[in-house]
N, C-alpha and C positions, 0 to 999 in steps of 0.2 A: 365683291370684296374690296374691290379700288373705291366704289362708290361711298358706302361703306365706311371707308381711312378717312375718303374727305371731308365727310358729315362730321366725324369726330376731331378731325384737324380743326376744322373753320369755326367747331364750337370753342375750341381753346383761342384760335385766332383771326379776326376777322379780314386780315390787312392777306387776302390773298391776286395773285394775279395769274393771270391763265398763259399758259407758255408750257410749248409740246418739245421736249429734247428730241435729237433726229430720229423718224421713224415712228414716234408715238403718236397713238390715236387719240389721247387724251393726255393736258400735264396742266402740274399747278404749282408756283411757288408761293409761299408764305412768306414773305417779305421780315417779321418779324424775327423769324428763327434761319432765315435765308435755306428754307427745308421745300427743296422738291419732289412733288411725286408724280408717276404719270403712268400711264397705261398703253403695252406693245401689245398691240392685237394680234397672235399669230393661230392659227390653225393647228398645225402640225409641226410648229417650231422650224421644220426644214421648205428650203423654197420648193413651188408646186406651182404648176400650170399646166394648160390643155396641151396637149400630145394628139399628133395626126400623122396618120402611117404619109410615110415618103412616097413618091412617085418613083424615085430608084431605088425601091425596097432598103429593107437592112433587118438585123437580126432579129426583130419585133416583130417587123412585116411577115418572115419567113416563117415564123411561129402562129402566123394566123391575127398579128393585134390588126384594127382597123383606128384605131382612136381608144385615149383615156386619160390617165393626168400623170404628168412626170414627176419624180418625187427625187429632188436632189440630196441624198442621204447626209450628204458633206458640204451644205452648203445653207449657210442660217436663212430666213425670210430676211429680207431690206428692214420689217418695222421695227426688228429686234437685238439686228446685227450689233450696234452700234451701244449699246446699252449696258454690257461689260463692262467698257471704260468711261464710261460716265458716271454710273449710281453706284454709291456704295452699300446700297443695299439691294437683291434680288430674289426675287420671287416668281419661280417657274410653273407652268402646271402644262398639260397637254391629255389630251386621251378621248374625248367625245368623238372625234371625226374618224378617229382610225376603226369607228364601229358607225359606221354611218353609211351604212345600202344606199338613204337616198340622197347624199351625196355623189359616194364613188359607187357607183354600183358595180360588182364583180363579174359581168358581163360587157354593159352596155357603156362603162366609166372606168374601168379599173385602173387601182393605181401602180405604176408603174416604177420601180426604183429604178435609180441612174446612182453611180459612183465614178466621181473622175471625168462627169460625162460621158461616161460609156454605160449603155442600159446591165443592170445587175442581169446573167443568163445562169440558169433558167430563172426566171419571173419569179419573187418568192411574194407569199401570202402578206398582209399588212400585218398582220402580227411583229412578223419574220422584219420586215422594215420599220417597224419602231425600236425592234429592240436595234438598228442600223441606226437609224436619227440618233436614240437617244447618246450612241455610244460616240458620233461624231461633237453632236454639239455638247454634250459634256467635256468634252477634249477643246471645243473652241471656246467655252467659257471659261474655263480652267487659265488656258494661254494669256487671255485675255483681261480678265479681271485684275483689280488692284489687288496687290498684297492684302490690305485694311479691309476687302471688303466679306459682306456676309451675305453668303448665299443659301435659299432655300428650295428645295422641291418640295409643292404644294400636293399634295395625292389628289384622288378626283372628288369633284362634289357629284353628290347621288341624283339622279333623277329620281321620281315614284310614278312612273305611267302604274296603272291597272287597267285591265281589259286591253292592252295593245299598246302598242309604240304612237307616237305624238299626231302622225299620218293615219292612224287604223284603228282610232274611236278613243284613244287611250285616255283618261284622265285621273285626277289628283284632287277629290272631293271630299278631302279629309279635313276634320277638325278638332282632332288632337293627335298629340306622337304616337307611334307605331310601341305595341309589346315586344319586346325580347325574338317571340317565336314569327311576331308578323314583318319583322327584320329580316329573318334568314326566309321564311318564305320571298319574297320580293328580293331578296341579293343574291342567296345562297347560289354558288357554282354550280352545283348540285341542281337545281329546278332549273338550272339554265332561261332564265327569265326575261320580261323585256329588260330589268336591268341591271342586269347581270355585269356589261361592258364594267361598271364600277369596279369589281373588283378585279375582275379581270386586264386590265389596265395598269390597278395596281401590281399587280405583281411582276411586271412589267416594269417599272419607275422604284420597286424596292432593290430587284435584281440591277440594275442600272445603277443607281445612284451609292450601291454598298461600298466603302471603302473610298467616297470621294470626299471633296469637299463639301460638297453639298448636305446643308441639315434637313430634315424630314419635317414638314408640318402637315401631321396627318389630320385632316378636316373628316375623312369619309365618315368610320363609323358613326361618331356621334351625328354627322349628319343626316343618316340615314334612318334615324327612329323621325327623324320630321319631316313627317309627310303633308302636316300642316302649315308648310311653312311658305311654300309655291303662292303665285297671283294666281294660276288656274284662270279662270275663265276672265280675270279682270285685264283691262288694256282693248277689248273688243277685239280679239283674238278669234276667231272662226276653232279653231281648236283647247286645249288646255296647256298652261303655260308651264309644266310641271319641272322645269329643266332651274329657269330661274326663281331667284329669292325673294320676298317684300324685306322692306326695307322700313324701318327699321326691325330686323330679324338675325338671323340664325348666323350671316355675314358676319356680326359685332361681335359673334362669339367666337369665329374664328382670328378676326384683327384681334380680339383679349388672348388671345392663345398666340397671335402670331409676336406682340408685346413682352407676355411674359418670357419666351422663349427668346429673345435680345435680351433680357434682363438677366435668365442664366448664363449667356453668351458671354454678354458682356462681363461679370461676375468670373468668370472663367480665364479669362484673359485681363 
């Protein structure tokens, strides 16, 4: 989606220069409109790193953890911390990792909440710790943010694995949208599928964000009838690339929908 902005930015303006606000993995100004935009790479929104049981035990220990990853509920990533009081306009999204085996694996990786840096007891499932993240860092963006500015939560974008997850043969060898009914087979909650995380996520980020400041731009459904829209095997990928977009694609349609929706905003106020 950032990619994406900028292709359509630089087509209106060529006069850009590259420059990352603190924390961003990507930034660009347009000299012409003095209009930056840039990209906070975050995972899980909240800070995370490797966790290793102590040599003088502690409540983990006694429970049996041996190693897995800390998940600071209350406490933003570094690349994104700072980004409230900079830009006036924001655009959140999170939910692939919190469904990610091989990542955090639930044995041999599991993730671990802390609040206040004291580990959360008992241990609750990542479900149970996003709906924890999301309610902390909504509360620090809230604080944080300018008066002026406009904030969005982005819902998830869909994967299409068939036959298996991205690891276990799965691929995305489509060449046109999906029907109606070949949507709810591949999302539905119900078949419990490989990609299912989508909505289940969502529901997740509706409950969360109800009654904030935050506006909704829901990408998923419509995303999810294009299954033709993934590189899949292109990039020389050993597997299929079903997660991301080509370009120019499916992206443009959400930056036209992320537009019109500052227009009724804006219109509004």
């Amino acid at each position: 989606m950032f990619v994406s902005l900028f292709c359509t930015l630089k087509w209106v303006s060529g006069e850009v220069k590259k420059w990352r606000p603190a924390g961003a993995d990507r930034g660009f100004t347009f000299l012409k409109y003095n209009l930056t935009i840039s990209y906070h790479r975050t995972n899980l929104l909240a800070r995370y790193g490797r966790w290793s049981a102590n040599a003088n035990g502690g409540v983990l220990e006694s429970l049996g953890y041996k190693e897995g990853y800390k998940v600071d509920v209350d406490v933003p990533e570094g690349t994104w911390a700072e980004a409230p009081s900079f830009h006036d306009i924001l655009i959140f999204n999170t939910g692939h990792w919190w469904w990610a085996p091989s990542k955090f694996d639930p044995v041999k990786s599991p993730m671990l909440f802390f609040e206040k840096g004291n580990p959360v007891v008992p241990p609750v499932s990542p479900d149970s710790g996003l709906d924890m993240v999301l309610k902390h860092m909504i509360s620090y963006v809230e604080k944080r943010m300018r008066p002026s500015t406009t904030v969005f939560m982005r819902t998830q974008s869909p994967r299409h694995f068939e036959g298996g997850d991205w690891d276990q043969g799965g691929s995305c060898q489509r060449s046109e949208p999906l029907s109606s009914q070949e949507v709810e087979e591949l999302f539905s909650l119900k078949n419990n599928g490989t990609n299912v995380e989508v909505r289940l996520v969502n529901q997740h980020l509706y409950k969360a964000f109800e009654g904030t400041r935050f506006h909704k731009l829901d990408i998923s459904h419509m995303s999810e009838f294009r299954a033709d829209a993934h590189p899949s095997t292109a990039g020389g990928k050993k597997h299929d690339d079903c997660m991301h977009w080509c370009l120019p694609g499916l992206t443009d349609t959400w930056n036209d929908l992320f537009v019109a929706y500052l227009s009724i905003i804006k219109d509004r106020t």
